[in-house]
C-alpha positions as CSV (number, residue, x, y, z in Angstrom):
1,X,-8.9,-9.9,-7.1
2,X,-7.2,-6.1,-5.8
3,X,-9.7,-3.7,-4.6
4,X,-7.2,-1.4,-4.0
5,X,-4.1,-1.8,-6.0
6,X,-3.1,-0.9,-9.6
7,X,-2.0,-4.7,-10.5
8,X,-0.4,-4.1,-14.5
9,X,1.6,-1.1,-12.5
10,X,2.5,-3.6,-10.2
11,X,3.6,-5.9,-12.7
12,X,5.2,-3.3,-15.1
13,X,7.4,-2.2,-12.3
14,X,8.8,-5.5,-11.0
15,X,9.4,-6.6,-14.7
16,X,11.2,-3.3,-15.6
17,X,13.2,-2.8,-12.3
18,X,14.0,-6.5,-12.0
19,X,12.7,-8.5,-14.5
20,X,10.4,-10.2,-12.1
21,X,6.8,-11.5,-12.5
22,X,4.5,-11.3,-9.9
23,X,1.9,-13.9,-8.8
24,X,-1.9,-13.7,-8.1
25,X,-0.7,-15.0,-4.6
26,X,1.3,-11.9,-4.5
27,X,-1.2,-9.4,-5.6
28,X,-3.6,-10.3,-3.2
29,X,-1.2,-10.2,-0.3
30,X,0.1,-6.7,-1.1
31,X,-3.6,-5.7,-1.1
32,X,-4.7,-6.9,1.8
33,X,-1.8,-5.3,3.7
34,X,-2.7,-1.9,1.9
35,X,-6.2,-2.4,3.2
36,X,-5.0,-3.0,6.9
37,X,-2.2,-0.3,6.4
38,X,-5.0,2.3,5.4
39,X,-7.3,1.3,7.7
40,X,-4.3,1.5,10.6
41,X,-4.0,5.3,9.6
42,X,-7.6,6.0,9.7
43,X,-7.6,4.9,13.3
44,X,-4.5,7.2,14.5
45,X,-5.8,10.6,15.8
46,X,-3.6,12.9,14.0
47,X,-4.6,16.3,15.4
48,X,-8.2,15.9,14.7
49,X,-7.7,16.2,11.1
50,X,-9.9,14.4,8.4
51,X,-7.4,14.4,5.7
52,X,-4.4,11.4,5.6
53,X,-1.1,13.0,5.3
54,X,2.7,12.2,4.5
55,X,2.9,12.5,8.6
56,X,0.5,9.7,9.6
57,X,1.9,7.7,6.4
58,X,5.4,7.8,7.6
59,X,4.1,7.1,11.0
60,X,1.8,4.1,9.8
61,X,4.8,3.0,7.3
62,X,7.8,3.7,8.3
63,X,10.5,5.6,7.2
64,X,13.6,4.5,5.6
């Protein structure tokens, strides 16, 4: 199951935004590209800093 994600706030948001349910299939997928997402912004060099910021994020993420 999610190592990484908070699933009931997962599955509180898609039922109260859009009256969704999400799937076991679904969970896992969203973790596992949170785990490759993170580990994406560990390998960028970002100044020589130790500490993730809102710069790599939008960098690893993309903005909208």
């Amino acid at each position: 199951m999610s190592k990484l994600i908070n699933v009931s706030a997962i599955k509180k948001l898609a039922k109260s935004q859009q009256g969704k349910r999400v799937s076991k299939d679904f969970i896992e997928a969203l973790d596992r590209y949170v785990c490759v997402k993170v580990l994406s912004a560990c390998s960028e060099h970002n100044g020589g800093k130790k500490t993730l910021d809102s710069g790599v994020a939008f960098y690893i993420l993309g903005q909208k």
